[in-house]
C-alpha positions in Angstrom: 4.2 33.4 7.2 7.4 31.9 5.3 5.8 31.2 1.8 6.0 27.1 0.5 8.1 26.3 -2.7 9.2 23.6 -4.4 12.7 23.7 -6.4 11.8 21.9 -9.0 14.9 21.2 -10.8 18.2 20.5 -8.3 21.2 18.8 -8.6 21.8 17.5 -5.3 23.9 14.7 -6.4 26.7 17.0 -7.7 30.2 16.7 -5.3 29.6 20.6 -5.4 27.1 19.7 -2.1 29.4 16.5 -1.0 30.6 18.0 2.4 27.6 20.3 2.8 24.1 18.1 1.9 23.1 18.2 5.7 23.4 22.4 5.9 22.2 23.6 2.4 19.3 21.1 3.4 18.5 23.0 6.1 18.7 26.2 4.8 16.1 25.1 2.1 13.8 24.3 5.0 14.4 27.7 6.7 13.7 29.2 3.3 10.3 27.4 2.5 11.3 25.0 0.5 8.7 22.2 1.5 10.2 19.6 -1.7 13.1 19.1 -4.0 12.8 17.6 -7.1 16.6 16.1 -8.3 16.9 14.5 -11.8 19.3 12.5 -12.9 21.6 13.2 -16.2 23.0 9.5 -16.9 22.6 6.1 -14.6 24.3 6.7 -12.0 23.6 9.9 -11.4 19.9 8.7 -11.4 21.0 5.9 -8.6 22.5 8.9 -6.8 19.1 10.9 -7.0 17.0 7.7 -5.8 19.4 7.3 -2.9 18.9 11.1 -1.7 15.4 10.2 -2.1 15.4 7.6 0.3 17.4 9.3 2.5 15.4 12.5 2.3 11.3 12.3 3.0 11.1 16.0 1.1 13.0 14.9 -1.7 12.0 13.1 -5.2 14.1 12.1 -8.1 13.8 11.4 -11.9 15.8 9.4 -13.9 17.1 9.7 -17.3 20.3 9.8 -19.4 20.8 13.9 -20.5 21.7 14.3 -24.1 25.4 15.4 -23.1 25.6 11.8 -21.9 23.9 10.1 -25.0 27.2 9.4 -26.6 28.3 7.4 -23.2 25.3 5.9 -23.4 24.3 1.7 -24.0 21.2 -0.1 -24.5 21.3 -1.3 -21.3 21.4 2.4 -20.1 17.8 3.2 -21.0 16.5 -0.9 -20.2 18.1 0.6 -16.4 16.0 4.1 -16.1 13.2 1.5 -17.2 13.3 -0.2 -14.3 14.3 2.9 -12.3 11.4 4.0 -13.0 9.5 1.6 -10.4 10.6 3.0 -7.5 7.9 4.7 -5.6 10.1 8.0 -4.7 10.7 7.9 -8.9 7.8 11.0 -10.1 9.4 11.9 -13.9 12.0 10.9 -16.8 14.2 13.0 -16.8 16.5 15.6 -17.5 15.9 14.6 -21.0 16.0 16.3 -24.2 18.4 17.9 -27.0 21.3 20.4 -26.8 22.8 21.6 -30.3 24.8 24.2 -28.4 27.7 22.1 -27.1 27.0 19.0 -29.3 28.6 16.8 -26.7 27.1 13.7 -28.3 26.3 13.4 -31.8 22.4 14.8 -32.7 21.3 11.4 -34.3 22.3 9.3 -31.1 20.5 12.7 -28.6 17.4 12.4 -30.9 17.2 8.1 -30.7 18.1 8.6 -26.7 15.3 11.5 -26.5 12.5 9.7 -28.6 13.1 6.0 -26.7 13.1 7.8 -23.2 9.9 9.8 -24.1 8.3 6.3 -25.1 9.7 5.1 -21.6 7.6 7.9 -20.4 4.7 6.8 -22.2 4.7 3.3 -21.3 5.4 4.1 -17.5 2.7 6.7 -17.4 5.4 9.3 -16.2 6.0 13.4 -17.4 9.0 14.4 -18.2 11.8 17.0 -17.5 12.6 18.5 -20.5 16.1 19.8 -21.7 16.4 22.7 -24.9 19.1 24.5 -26.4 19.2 25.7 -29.6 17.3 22.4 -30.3 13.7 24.2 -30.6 12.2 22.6 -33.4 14.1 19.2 -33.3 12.4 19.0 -29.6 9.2 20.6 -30.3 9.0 18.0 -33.5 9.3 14.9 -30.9 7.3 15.7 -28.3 4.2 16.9 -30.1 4.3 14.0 -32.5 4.7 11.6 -28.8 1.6 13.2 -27.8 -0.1 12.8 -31.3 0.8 9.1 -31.1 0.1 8.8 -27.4 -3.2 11.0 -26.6 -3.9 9.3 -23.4 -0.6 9.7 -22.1 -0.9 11.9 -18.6 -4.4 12.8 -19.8 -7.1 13.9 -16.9 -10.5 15.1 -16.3 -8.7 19.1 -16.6 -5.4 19.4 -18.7 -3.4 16.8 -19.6 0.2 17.1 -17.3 3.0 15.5 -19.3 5.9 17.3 -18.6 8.0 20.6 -18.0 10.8 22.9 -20.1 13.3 22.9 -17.9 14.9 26.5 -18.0 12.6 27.4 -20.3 14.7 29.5 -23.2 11.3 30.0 -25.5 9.2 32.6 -26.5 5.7 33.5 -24.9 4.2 32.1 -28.2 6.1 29.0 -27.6 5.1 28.4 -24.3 1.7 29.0 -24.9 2.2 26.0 -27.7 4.0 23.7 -25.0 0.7 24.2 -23.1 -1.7 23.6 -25.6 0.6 20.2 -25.7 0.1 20.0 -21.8 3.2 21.1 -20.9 4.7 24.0 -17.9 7.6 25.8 -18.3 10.3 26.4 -15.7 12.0 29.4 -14.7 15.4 29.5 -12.6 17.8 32.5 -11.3 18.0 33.5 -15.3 15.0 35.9 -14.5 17.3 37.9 -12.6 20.0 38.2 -15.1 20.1 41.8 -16.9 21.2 40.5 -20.0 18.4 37.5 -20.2 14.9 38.0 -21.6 13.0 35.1 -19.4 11.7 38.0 -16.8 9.5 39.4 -19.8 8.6 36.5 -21.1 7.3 35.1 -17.7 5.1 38.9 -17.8 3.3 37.7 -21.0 2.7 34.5 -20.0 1.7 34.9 -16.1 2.6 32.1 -13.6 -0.4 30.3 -14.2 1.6 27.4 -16.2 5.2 27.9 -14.5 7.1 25.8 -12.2 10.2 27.6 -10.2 13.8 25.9 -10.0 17.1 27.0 -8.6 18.9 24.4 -12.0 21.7 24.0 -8.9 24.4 23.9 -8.8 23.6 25.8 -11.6 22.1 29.6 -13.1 22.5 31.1 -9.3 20.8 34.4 -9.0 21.2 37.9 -8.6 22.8 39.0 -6.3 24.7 35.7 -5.6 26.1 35.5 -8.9 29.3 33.7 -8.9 28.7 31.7 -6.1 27.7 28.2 -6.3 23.3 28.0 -6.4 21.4 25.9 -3.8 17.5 25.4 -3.5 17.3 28.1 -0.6 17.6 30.4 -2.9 14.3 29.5 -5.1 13.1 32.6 -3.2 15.5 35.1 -5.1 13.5 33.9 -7.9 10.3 34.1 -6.6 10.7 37.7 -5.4 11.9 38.3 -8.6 8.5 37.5 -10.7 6.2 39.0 -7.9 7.8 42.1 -8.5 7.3 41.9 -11.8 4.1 41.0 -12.2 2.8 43.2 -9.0 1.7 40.3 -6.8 2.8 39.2 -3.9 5.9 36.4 -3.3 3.0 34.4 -1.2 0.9 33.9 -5.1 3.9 33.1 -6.6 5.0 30.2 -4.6 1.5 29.5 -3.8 0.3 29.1 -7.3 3.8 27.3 -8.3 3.4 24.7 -5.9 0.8 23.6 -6.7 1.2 23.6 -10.5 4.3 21.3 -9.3 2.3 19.0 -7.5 -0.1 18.4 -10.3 2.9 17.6 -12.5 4.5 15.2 -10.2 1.2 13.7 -8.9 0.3 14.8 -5.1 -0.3 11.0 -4.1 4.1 11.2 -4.5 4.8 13.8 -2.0 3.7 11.3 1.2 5.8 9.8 3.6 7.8 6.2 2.6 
């Protein structure tokens, strides 16, 4: 039985897929891949998510303006993903967040982008897809003082579901504080990479609080490295952790799936 994943972070908008949607599409489905989240980095790439949505009955999109983007950013921008965020194939804000590695945009303007898009989230009762690098306690700083503020934001009769570290570049101890916060973690093809320490970190921590992504067109695993990353091969990465932690690939996407589907709300993945 071909085990049931869910990429949980795909670009599909890129012009990397522009010629090629319809086949990488179906090689998903040959693969397992039952649903593909795609989050928008700016507005229109956010449009662009919403119309492969509608397209697409097994795919969902987020919206939100990326902090690389924060600097072409407007007012207007963030009033847009607002509204955005009432379609019904619309299940998170996001990719959202802080990057100090590349400094596209200037740190002040990420931060006032990050905080007013996490209150979007708030007021529209939505998680979020979180983007971190070399931003740790800038981000960390934010959301916990967001779910301080707000303590019945994504709050339910188990543990609160609010959002997920996209490529998750934390500590064990960290990601056992994003959970306390009622947060997952996500893990893409970087658990394959020699040189990265994700794979151990995902042995501390179990998969009992991970989502899987593939990050396309981005972070392609081993042994495809080089080439350009599609959701088909979320199953690299899922064969990856079960060999690490000595289960089989069936728990892994199993137990993801469904820790997916309680962040983006079940009654989403129906038919339009």
């Amino acid at each position: 039985m071909t085990p049931n994943y869910i990429d949980s972070h795909a670009h599909l908008f890129f012009t990397d897929y522009a010629n090629e949607l319809t086949a990488v599409l179906s090689r998903a489905k040959e693969a397992g891949v039952s649903v593909i989240i795609v989050p928008g980095t700016d507005v229109k790439s956010s449009r662009e998510a919403i119309q492969l949505a509608n397209q697409h009955e097994n795919i969902f999109a987020c919206v939100g303006i990326h902090p690389h983007e924060a600097l072409k950013a407007g007012h207007q921008d963030l009033a847009e993903i607002e509204k955005l965020c009432e379609h019904p194939k619309v299940v998170a804000i996001g990719e959202i967040g802080l990057d100090y590695h590349y400094d596209f945009s200037p740190r002040e303007l990420q931060q006032k982008y990050f905080v007013e898009q996490m209150e979007i989230a708030v007021r529209k009762h939505l998680p979020v897809v979180l983007h971190m690098r070399e931003s740790t306690e800038d981000v960390f700083s934010i959301v916990e003082r967001t779910v301080n503020v707000n303590p019945n934001w994504k709050k339910n009769s188990t543990e609160p579901m609010r959002g997920v570290f996209h490529c998750f570049p934390g500590t064990a101890d960290q990601a056992a504080y994003v959970h306390e916060l009622g947060f997952c973690v996500s893990f893409p093809g970087i658990v394959t990479f020699k040189k990265s320490n994700s794979i151990e970190v995902v042995k501390q921590i179990g998969i009992q609080n991970i989502l899987l992504e593939t990050d396309s067109p981005y972070m392609t695993p081993v042994p495809l490295r080089g080439k350009r990353n599609e959701p088909a091969n979320i199953v690299l990465i899922g064969r990856k952790i079960a060999e690490a932690l000595n289960i089989s690939e069936e728990e892994v996407a199993r137990i993801t799936t469904e820790n997916a589907m309680r962040l983006f709300s079940p009654h989403q993945f129906r038919k339009e």
